[in-house]
N, C-alpha and C positions, 0 to 999 in steps of 0.2 A: 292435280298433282298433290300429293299428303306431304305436309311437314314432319323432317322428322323429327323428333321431340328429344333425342339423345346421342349422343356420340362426342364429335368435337364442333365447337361451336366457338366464335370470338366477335367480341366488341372491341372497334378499332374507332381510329381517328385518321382520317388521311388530310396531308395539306399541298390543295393544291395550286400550281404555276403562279396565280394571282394573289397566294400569299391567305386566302382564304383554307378554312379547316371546316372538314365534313366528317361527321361522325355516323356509323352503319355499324350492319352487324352482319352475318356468314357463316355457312355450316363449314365451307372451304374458304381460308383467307386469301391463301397464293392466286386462286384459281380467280376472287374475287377481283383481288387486284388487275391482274391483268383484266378483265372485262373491264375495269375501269380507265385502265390507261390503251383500250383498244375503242373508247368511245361508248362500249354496248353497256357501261355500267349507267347509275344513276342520273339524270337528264342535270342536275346541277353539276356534277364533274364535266358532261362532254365537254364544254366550252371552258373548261379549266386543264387541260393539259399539259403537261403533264404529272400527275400525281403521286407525292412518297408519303406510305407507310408511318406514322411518328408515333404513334401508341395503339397496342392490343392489348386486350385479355382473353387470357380464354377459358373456355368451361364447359363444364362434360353434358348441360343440357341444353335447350334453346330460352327457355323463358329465361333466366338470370341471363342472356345473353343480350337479351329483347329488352327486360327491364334496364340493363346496365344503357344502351346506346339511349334510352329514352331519357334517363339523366344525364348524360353527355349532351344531349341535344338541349337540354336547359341551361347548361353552363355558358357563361361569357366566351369571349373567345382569349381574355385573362387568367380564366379559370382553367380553361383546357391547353393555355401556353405551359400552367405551372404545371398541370397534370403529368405533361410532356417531358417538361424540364427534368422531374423528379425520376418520371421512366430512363430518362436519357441517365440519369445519374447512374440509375438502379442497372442498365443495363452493362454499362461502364463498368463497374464493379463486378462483373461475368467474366469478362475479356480477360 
């Protein structure tokens, strides 16, 4: 199967049931999610059930997609509370 290397693309952070935060990345977010909260996603979520959404970005190719989740996956789980916080703020501020 080929990657596709442009379109829409997002690095997220989900946190899941046990209070633990997983960070990935996806050509489709919605579509993602749901694989993860039906089990068929990532083998560290199945046994974390069930899992919300708390920060994305998105972007129109795959590598800055792929780089972004691989520094998310170096972050404390401190560093990705504040990341959250600020989203949460920023989002707030839409509403």
């Amino acid at each position: 199967m080929k990657k596709v290397k442009s379109g829409h693309f997002a690095a997220y952070i989900l946190k899941c049931s046990d209070g633990t935060l997983y960070s990935g990345y996806a050509n489709d977010l919605a579509k993602r999610l749901e694989c993860h909260n039906q089990g068929k996603g990532a083998k560290y979520t199945r046994g974390r059930l069930p899992v919300k959404l708390t920060w994305h970005q998105d972007y129109k190719y795959l590598r800055p997609a792929m780089q972004k989740e691989a520094e998310l996956k170096k972050l404390t789980k401190k560093q990705k509370t504040k990341l959250i916080a600020a989203y949460e703020k920023r989002e707030d501020k839409r509403l």
